[in-house]
SERODO-506509 format. One record per residue (C-alpha): residue number from 1; residue in one letter; x, y, z. Coordinates in steps of 0.02 Angstrom, whole numbers, m for minus. Example, Ala and Ser with C-alpha at 12.3 -4.5 7.8 and 13.67 -1.06 7.14 Angstrom:
SERODO-506509
<pt><k>1</k><r>A</r><xx>615</xx><yy>m225</yy><zz>390</zz></pt>
<pt><k>2</k><r>S</r><xx>684</xx><yy>m53</yy><zz>357</zz></pt>
end
This chain:
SERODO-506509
<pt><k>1</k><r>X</r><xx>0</xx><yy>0</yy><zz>0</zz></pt>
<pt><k>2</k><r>X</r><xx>76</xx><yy>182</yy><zz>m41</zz></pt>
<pt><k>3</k><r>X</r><xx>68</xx><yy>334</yy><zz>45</zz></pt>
<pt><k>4</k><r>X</r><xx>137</xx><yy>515</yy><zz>53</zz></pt>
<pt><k>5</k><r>X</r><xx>205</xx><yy>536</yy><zz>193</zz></pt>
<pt><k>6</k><r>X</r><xx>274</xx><yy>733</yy><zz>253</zz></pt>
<pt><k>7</k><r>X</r><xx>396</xx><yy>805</yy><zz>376</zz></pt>
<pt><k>8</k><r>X</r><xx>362</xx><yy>973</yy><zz>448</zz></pt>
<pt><k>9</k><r>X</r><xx>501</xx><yy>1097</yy><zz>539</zz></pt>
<pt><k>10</k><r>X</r><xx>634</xx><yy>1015</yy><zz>640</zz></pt>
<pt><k>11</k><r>X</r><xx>594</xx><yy>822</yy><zz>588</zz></pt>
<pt><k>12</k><r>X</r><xx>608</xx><yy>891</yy><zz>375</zz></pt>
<pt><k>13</k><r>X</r><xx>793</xx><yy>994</yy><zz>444</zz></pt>
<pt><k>14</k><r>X</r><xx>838</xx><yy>839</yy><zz>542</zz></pt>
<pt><k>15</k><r>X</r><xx>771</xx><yy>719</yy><zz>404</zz></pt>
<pt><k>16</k><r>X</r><xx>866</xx><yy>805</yy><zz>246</zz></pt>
<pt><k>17</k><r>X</r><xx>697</xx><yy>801</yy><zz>154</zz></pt>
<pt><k>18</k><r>X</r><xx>491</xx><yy>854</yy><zz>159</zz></pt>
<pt><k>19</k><r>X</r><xx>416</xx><yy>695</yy><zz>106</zz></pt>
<pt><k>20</k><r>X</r><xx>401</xx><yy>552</yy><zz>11</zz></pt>
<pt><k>21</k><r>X</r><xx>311</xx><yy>441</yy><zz>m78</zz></pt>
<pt><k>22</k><r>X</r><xx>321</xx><yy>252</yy><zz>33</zz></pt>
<pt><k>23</k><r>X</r><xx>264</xx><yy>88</yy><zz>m9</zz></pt>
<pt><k>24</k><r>X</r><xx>223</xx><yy>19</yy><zz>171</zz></pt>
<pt><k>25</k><r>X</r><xx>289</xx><yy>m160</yy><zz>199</zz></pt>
<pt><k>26</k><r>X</r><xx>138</xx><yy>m290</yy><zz>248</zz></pt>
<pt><k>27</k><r>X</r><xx>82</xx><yy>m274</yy><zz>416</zz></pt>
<pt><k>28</k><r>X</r><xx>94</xx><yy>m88</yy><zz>432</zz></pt>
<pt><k>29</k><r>X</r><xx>m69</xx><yy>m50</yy><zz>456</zz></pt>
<pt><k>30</k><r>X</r><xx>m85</xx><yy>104</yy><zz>605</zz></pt>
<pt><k>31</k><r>X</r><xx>22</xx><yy>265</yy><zz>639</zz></pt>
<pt><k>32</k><r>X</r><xx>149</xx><yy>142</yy><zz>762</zz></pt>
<pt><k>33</k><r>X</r><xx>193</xx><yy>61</yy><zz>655</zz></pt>
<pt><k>34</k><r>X</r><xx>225</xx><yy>172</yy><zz>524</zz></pt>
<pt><k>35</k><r>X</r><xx>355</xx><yy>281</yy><zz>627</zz></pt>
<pt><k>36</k><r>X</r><xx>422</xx><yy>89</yy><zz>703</zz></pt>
<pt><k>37</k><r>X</r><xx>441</xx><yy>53</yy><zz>500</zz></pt>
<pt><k>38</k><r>X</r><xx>534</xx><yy>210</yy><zz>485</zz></pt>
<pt><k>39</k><r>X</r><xx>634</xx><yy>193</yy><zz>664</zz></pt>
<pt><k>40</k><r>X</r><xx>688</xx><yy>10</yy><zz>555</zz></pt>
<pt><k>41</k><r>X</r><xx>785</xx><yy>116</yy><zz>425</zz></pt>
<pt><k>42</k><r>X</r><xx>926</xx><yy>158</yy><zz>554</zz></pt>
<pt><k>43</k><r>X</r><xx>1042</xx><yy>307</yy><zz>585</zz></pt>
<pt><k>44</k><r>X</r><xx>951</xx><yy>511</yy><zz>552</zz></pt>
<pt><k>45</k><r>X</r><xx>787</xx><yy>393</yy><zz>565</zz></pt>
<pt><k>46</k><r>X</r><xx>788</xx><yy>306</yy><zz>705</zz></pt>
<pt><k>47</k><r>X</r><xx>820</xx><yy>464</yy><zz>824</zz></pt>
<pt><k>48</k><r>X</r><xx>702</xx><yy>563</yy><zz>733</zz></pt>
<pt><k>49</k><r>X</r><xx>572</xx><yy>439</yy><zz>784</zz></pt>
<pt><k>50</k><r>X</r><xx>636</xx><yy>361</yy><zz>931</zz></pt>
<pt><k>51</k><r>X</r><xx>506</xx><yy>330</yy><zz>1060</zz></pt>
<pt><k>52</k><r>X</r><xx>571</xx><yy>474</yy><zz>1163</zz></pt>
<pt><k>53</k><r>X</r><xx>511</xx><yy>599</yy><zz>1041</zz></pt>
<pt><k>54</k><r>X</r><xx>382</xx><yy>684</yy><zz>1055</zz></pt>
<pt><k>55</k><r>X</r><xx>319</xx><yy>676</yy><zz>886</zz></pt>
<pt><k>56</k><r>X</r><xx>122</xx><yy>739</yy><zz>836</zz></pt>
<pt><k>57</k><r>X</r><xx>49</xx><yy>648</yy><zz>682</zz></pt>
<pt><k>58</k><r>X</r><xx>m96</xx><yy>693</yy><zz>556</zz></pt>
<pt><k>59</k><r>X</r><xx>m187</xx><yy>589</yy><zz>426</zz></pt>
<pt><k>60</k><r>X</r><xx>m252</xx><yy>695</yy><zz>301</zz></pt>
<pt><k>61</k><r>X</r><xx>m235</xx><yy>853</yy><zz>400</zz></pt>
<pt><k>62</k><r>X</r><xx>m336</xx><yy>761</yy><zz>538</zz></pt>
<pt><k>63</k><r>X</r><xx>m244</xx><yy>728</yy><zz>719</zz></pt>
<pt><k>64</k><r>X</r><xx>m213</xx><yy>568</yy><zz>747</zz></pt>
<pt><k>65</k><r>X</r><xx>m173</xx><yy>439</yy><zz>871</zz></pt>
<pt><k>66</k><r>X</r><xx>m37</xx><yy>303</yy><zz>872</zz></pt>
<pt><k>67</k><r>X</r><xx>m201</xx><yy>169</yy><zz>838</zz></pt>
<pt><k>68</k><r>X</r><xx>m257</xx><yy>267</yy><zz>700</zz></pt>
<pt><k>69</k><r>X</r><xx>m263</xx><yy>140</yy><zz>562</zz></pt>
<pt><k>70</k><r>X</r><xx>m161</xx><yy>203</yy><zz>390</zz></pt>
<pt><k>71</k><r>X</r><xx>m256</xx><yy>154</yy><zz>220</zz></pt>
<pt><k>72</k><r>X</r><xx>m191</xx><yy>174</yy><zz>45</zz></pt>
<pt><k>73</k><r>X</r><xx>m183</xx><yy>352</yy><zz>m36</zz></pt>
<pt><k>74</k><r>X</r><xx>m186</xx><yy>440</yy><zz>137</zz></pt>
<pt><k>75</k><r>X</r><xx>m59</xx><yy>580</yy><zz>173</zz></pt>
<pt><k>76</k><r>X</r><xx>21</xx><yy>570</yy><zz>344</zz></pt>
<pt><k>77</k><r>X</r><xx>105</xx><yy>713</yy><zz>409</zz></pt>
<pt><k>78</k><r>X</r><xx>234</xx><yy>692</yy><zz>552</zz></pt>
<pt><k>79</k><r>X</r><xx>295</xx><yy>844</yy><zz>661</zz></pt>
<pt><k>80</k><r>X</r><xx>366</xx><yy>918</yy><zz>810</zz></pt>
<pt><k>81</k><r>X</r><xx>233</xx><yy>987</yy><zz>948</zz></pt>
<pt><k>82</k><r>X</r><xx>221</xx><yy>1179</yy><zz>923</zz></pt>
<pt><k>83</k><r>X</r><xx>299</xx><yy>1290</yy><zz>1061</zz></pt>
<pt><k>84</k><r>X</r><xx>276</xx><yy>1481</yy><zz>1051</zz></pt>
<pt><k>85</k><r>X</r><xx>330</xx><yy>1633</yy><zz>1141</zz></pt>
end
């Protein structure tokens, strides 16, 4: 299944890119394990979405939870919380 799949502010600077285009391996099915699939590819990845982070997540432009099941053609959008001043 393929979705498009966007990094916003620190994550996109940390991540060396804005999005993608990903074919999701079998079983990924929800928002976990989406960002465990992309904790799998190592290095820049794996500390951008390490379970310490503090990461927010839409699908299509709707908040989401971690259960929030992913279907084909959806856009999810991963970023930092938002802190002003």
């Amino acid at each position: 299944m393929k979705v498009k799949v966007l990094y916003f502010a620190g994550l996109r600077e940390q991540l060396g890119q804005a999005g993608e285009e990903l074919e999701l391996p079998p079983g990924v099915s929800t928002l976990a394990w989406l960002r465990s699939h992309l904790i799998s590819r190592g290095g820049t990845w794996q500390s951008a979405f390490a379970a310490t982070r503090l990461v927010r997540v839409a699908i299509n432009q709707d908040m989401a939870e971690a259960t929030a099941p992913v279907r084909a053609g959806d856009e999810v959008a991963f970023f930092p919380p938002v802190t002003g001043g």
